[in-house]
C-alpha positions in Angstrom: 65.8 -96.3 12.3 66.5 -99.5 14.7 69.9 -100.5 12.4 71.0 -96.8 12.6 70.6 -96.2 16.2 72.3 -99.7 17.0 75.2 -99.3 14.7 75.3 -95.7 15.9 75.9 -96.8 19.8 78.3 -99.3 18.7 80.3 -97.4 17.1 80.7 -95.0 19.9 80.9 -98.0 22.1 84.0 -99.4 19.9 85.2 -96.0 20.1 85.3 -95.8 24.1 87.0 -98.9 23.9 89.5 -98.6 21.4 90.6 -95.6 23.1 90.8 -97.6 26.3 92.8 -100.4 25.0 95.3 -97.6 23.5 96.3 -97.1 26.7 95.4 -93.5 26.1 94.2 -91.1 28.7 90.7 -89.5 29.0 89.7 -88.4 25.3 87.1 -86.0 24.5 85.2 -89.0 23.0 85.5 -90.9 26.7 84.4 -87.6 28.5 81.0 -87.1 26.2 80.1 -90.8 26.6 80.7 -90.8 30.4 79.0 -87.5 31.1 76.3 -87.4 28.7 75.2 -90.8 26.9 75.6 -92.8 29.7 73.3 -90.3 32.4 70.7 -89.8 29.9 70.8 -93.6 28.7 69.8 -94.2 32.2 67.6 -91.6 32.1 65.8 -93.6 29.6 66.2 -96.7 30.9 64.3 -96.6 34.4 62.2 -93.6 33.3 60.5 -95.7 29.5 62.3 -98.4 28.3 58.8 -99.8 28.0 57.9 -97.2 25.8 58.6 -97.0 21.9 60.8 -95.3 20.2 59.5 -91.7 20.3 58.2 -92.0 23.9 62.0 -92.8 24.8 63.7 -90.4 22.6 61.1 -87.7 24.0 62.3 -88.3 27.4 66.1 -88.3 26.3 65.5 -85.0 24.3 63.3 -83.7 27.9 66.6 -84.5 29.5 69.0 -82.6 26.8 67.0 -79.4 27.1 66.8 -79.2 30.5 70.8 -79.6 30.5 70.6 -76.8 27.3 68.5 -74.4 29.1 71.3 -74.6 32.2 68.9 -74.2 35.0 70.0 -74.6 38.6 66.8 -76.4 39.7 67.0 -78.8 36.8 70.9 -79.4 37.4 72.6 -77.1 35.7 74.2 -77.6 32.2 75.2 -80.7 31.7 73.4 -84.3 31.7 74.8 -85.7 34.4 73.5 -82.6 36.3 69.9 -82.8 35.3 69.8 -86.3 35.7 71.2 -87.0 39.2 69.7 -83.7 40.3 67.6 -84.7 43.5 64.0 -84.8 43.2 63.9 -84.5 39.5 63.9 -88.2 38.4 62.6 -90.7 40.9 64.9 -93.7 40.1 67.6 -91.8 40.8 66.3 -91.4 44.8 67.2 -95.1 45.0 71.2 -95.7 45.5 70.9 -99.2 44.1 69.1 -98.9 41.3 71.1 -95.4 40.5 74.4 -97.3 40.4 74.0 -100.3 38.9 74.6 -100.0 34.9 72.4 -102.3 32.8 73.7 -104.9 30.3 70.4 -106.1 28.3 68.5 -105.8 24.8 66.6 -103.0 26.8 69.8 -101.1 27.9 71.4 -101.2 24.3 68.8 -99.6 22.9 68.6 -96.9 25.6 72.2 -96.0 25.0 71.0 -95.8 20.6 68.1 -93.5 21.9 70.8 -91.2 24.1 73.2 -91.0 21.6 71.1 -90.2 18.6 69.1 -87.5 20.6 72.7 -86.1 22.0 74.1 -85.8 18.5 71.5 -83.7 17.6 69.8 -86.5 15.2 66.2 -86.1 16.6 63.7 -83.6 15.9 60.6 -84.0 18.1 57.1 -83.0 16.5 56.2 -79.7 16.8 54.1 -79.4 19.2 56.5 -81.1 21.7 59.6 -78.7 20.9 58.7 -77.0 24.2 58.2 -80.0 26.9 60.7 -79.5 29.7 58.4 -81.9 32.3 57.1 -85.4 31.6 55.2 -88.2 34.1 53.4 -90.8 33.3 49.9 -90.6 35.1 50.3 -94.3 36.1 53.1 -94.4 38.2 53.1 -90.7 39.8 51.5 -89.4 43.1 48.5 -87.9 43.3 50.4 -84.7 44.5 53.1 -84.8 41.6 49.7 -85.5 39.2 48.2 -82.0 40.7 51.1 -79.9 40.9 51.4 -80.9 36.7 47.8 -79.8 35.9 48.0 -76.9 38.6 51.0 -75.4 37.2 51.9 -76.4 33.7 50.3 -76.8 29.8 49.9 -80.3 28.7 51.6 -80.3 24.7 51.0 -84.0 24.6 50.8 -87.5 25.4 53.4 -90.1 23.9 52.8 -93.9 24.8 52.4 -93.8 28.7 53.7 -90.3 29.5 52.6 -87.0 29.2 54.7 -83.9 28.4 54.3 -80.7 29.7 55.8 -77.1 29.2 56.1 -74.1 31.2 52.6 -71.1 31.3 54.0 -68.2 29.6 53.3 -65.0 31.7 49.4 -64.5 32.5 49.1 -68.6 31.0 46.8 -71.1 33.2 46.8 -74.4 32.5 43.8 -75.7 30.0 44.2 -79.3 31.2 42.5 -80.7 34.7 42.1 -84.5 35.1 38.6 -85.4 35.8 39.8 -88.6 37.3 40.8 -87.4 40.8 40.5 -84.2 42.9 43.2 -82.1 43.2 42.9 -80.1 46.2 
């Protein structure tokens, strides 16, 4: 899975590149790459590059079906939208870390998770297929921790983060951390 997402980014690396060395204009290829692999590669980046694969490729697909369900508060429809929509992601509140583009073993394998999950390559387990929302416990607020279990339905926990999906209609949450009080 490692050797196929690697060769996979390179080759739509080499292809950004070749096309840039062509002398040619924006292509199609170019366009995808800048407006969707790259956002939710960062996505992945700041928000689990600690995490394993499916914890990353979790958040990456989060990302994508946010950008498929083409919601204003999420950012609209495309990745770039969701994932430099204010408030939605918190290492995108920080200009400095927002711009700068990484360039380590970390960063490469972000950009395999983003492509594979933008292709369409990766099916999430069932129980999952739903998550819009994620946070990992350890690094949100206490108010961003109650609003979650206030307001949506834990589907599961991958590595450090949580996933969460909207109630349906008449739906309360089943899930309440007994670790803190949510007032």
């Amino acid at each position: 899975m490692r050797r196929i997402c690697s060769v996979l980014a390179l080759l739509l690396i080499a292809l950004v590149a070749g096309g840039r060395a062509q002398g040619s204009t924006t292509s199609d290829e170019e366009a995808f790459y800048r407006s969707q692999i790259i956002p939710m590669a960062l996505n992945v980046y700041h928000e689990a590059r600690g995490e394993k694969e499916l914890g990353q490729m979790m958040v990456a697909y989060v990302t994508l079906k946010r950008a498929e369900d083409n919601r204003s508060m999420w950012g609209g429809r495309t990745i770039l939208g969701v994932v430099f929509k204010k408030k939605q992601f918190s290492w995108t509140d920080d200009p400095s870390i927002a711009k700068l583009l990484p360039h380590d073993l970390a960063w490469r394998k972000a950009l395999a998770v983003a492509t594979w999950v933008a292709m369409g390559f990766f099916e999430p387990p069932e129980v999952l297929v739903d998550a819009r929302y994620y946070l990992n416990p350890d690094t949100a607020d206490h108010k961003n921790l109650c609003l979650m279990a206030q307001n949506f339905i834990q589907v599961g926990i991958v590595g450090n983060h949580r996933f969460y999906r909207e109630a349906s209609m008449g739906e309360k949450p089943k899930f309440v951390p007994i670790t803190f009080k949510c007032t």
